[in-house]
N, C-alpha and C positions, 0 to 999 in steps of 0.2 A: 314484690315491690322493693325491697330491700335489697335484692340483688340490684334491681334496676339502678339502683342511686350508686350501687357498688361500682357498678362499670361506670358510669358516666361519672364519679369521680377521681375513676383511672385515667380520664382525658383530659381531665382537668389539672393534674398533676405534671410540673414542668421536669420534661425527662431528657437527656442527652438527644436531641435529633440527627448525629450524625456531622452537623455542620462545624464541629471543631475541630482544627488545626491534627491531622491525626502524627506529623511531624515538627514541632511549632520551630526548631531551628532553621526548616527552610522558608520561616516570614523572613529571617533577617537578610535577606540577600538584596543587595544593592540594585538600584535600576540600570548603573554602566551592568553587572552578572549578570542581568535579565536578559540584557539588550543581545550579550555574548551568547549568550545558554539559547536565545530565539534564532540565532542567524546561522548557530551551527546548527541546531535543530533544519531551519530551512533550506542547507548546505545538505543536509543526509536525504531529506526529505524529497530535492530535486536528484538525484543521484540514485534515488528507488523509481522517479517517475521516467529516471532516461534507462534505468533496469528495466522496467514493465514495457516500456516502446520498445526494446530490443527482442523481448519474449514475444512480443505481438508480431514481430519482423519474421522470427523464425516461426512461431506458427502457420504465418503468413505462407513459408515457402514450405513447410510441410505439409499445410493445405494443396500447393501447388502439385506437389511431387504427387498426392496421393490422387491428384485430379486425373495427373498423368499416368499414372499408374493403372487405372481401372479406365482410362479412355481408350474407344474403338476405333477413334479418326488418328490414321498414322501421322496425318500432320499438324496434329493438336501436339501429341507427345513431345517432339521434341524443345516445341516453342512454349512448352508448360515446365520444362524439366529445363531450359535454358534460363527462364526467371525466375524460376525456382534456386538455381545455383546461383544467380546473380544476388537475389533477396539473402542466402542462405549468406554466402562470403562479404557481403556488406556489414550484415549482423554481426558476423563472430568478429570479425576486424577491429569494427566501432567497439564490441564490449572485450576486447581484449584491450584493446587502446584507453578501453574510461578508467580512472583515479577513480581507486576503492579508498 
């Protein structure tokens, strides 16, 4: 019984939950900092999402090429490895051309 009362007023005892400040100099930042610190955040943030559409692009035409590759229909081939080059040289262009 004794233990009983032991833990249950380990619950009851107010203990650090995690919910303070674990760098409290970065409360003091101004709302203009915030506003700056959110918009280049959302400036990097679009510029990973035009990264991952370009990796989807080349996928895209590597899926093509492999279609082509393992196809029996000789006029499948060339019209799968044509948009496949097409998909491929658009991609590398566009991400050669994006501002890192």
């Amino acid at each position: 019984m004794t233990a009983l009362l032991a833990a249950g007023a380990a619950f009851l005892v107010d203990r650090d939950d995690g919910r303070q400040l674990r760098f409290p100099q970065q409360a003091d930042v101004t709302p203009a900092e915030a506003t700056t610190a959110f918009e280049e955040a959302d400036d990097l943030r679009r510029s990973a999402d035009i990264f991952t559409l370009f990796g989807v692009f080349l996928a895209s035409a590597l899926f093509r090429y492999g279609i082509a590759g393992v196809s029996r229909a000789r006029k499948v081939r060339p019209g799968l490895t044509g948009v496949g080059f097409v998909i491929n040289v658009g991609a590398v262009t566009a991400l050669l051309g994006m501002s890192v």
